[in-house]
C-alpha positions as CSV (number, residue, x, y, z in Angstrom):
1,X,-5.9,-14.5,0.0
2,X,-3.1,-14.7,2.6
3,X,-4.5,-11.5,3.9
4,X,-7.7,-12.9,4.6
5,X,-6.0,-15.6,6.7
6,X,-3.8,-13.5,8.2
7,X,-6.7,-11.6,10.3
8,X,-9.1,-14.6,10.1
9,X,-11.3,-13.8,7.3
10,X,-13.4,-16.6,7.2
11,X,-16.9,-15.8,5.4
12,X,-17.4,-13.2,2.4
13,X,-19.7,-11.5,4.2
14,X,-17.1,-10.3,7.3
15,X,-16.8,-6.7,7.4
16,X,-12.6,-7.6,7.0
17,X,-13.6,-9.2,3.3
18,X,-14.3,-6.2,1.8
19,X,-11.4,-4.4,3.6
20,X,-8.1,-6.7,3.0
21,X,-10.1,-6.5,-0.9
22,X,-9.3,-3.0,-0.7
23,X,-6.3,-2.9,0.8
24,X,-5.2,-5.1,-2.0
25,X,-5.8,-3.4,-4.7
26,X,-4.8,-0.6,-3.4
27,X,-1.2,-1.8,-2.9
28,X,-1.7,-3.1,-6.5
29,X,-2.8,0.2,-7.9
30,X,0.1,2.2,-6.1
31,X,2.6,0.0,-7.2
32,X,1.6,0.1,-10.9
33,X,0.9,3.6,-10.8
34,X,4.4,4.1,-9.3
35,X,6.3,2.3,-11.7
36,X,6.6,4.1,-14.7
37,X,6.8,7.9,-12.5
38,X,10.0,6.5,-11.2
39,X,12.2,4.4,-13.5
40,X,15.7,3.4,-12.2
41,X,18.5,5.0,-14.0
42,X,22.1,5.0,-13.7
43,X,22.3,7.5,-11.3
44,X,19.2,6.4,-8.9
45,X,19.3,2.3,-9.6
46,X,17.5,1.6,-5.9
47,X,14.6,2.8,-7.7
48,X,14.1,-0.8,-9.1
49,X,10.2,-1.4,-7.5
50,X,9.3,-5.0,-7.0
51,X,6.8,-7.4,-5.8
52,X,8.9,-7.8,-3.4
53,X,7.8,-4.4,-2.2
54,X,3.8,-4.9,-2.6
55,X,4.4,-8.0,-0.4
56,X,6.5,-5.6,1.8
57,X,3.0,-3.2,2.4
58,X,1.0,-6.6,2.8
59,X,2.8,-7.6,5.8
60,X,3.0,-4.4,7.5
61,X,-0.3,-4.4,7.2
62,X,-0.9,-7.7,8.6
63,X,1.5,-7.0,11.8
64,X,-1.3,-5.0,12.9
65,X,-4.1,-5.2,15.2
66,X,-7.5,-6.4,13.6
67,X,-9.1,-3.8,15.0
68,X,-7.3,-1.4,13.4
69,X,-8.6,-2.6,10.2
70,X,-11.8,-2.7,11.0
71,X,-12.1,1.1,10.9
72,X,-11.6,2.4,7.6
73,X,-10.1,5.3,8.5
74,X,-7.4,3.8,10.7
75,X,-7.0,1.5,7.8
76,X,-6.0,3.9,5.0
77,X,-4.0,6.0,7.4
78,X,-1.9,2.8,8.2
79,X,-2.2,1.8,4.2
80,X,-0.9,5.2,3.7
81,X,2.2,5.0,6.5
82,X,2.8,1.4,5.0
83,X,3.1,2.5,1.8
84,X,5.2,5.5,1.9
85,X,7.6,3.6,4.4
86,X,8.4,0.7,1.7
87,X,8.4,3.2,-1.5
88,X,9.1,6.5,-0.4
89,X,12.1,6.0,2.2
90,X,14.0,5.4,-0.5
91,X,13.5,7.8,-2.7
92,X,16.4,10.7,-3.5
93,X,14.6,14.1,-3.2
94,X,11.4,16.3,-2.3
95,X,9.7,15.9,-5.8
96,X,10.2,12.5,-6.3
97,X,8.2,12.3,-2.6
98,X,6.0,14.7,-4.0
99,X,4.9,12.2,-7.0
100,X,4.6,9.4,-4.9
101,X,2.2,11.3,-2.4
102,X,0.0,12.5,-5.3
103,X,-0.7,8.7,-6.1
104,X,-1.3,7.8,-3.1
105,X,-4.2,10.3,-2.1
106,X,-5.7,9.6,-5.4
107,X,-5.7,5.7,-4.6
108,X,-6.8,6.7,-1.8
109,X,-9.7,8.9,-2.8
110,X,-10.1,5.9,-5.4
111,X,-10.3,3.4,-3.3
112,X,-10.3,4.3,0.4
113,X,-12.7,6.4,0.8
């Protein structure tokens, strides 16, 4: 995957494999679980999720170090902070926050830890 590239991944068996797998899938999961919680309407139509916006927590993820990804905390705290800067800055109030920060520690429980 362009992950993979992106930080070098050259054999299945690196330690990264298994991670930017992860990572993956959970940027899949959140964006799929995210979806039908917050369907644009009239009056919030920037609520209109994307690709665009998995690819967006992809490549934040990839502007980091590879060492940060190489500890799995430091890679769902920065999973977490990627994800919540690409869907939840957006969002209008404290509960819609609220939904999307349920489904992400669950993904992350899920997958993560």
């Amino acid at each position: 995957t362009i992950v993979k590239i992106m930080f070098g991944v050259i054999l299945p068996e690196d330690p990264l494999a298994e991670m930017t797998n992860l990572l993956v899938k959970s940027s899949l999961d959140a964006h799929n679980a995210i979806l039908p919680k917050l369907p644009p309407t009239p009056s919030r139509p920037h609520y209109r999720f994307t690709l665009r916006d998995i690819f967006r927590v992809i490549f934040g993820l990839c502007r980091a170090p590879k060492s940060m990804l190489e500890d799995k905390t430091l890679a769902a705290k920065l999973w977490v902070h990627e994800t919540m800067r690409v869907y939840a800055d957006r969002l209008m109030n404290e509960e819609h926050t609220h939904k999307i920060m349920l489904e992400v520690a669950d993904i992350v429980k899920k997958n993560l830890s």
